[in-house]
C-alpha positions as CSV (number, residue, x, y, z in Angstrom):
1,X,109.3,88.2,109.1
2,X,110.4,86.4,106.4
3,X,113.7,85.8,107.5
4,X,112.4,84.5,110.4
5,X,110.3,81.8,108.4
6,X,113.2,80.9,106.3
7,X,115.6,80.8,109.3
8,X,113.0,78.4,111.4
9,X,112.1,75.9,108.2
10,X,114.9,73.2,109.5
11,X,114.1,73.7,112.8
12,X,109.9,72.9,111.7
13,X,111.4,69.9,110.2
14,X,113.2,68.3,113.1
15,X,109.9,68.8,115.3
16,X,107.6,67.4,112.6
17,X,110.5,64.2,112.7
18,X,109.9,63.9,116.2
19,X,106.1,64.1,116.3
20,X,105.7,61.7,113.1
21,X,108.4,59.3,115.4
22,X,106.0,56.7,116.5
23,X,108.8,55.5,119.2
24,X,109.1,59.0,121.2
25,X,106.7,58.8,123.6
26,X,103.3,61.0,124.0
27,X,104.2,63.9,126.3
28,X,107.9,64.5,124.2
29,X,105.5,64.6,120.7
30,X,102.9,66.8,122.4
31,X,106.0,69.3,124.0
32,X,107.1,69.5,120.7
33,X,103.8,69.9,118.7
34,X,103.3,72.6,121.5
35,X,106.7,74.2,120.4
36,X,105.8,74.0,116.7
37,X,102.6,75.6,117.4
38,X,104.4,78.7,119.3
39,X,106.7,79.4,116.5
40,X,103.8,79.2,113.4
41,X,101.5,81.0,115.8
42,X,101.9,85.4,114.9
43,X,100.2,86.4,118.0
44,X,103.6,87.5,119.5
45,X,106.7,89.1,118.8
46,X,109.1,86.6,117.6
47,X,111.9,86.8,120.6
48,X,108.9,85.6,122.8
49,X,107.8,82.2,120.0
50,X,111.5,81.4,120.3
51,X,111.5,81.9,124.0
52,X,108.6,80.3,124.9
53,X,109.9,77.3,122.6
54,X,112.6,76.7,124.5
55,X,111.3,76.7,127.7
56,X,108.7,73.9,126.3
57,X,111.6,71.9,125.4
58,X,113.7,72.1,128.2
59,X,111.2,70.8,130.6
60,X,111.1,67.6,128.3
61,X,114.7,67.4,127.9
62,X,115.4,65.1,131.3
63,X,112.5,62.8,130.8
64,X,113.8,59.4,131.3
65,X,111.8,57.5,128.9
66,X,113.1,59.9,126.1
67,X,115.4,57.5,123.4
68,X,118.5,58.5,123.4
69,X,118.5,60.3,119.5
70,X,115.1,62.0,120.2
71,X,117.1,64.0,123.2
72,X,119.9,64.8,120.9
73,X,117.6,65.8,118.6
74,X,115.8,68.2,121.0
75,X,119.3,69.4,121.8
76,X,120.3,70.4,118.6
77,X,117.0,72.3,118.0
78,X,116.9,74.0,121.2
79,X,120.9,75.0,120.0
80,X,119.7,75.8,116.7
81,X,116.7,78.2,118.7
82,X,119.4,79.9,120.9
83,X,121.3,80.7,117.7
84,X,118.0,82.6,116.0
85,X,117.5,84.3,119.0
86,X,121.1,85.9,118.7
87,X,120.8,86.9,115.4
């Protein structure tokens, strides 16, 4: 488990980025508040956070009111997910 925190910190930090970001509009902050929540949540086994945080963000990813560096953003986390759930 605490691997798993260590290995998730950047990832907290680009989601806190984009909920602080003012500019992103409400739905994209409160898919990725929703995704921060799942991976500090401990109710379930951690294949299932990481899982379940994707799926949140992919939904969000083709919104067209999304700026441009917020989706690239979201890209590089959900990469970033997909990698963790490898190791």
């Amino acid at each position: 488990m605490e691997n798993f925190a260590e290995s998730v910190k950047p990832i907290i930090m680009h989601l806190e980025q984009i909920i602080n970001d003012r500019t992103v509009p409400k739905n994209i902050r409160a898919a990725a508040e929703s995704s921060l929540a799942v991976l500090n949540s401990t109710e379930d086994n951690i294949e299932v956070r990481i899982s379940t945080a994707i799926h949140t963000l992919d939904e969000i990813i083709n919104d067209p009111n999304m700026p441009m560096y917020t989706r690239t953003r979201i890209w590089n986390i959900v990469s970033m997910l997909e990698e963790l759930r490898r190791s």
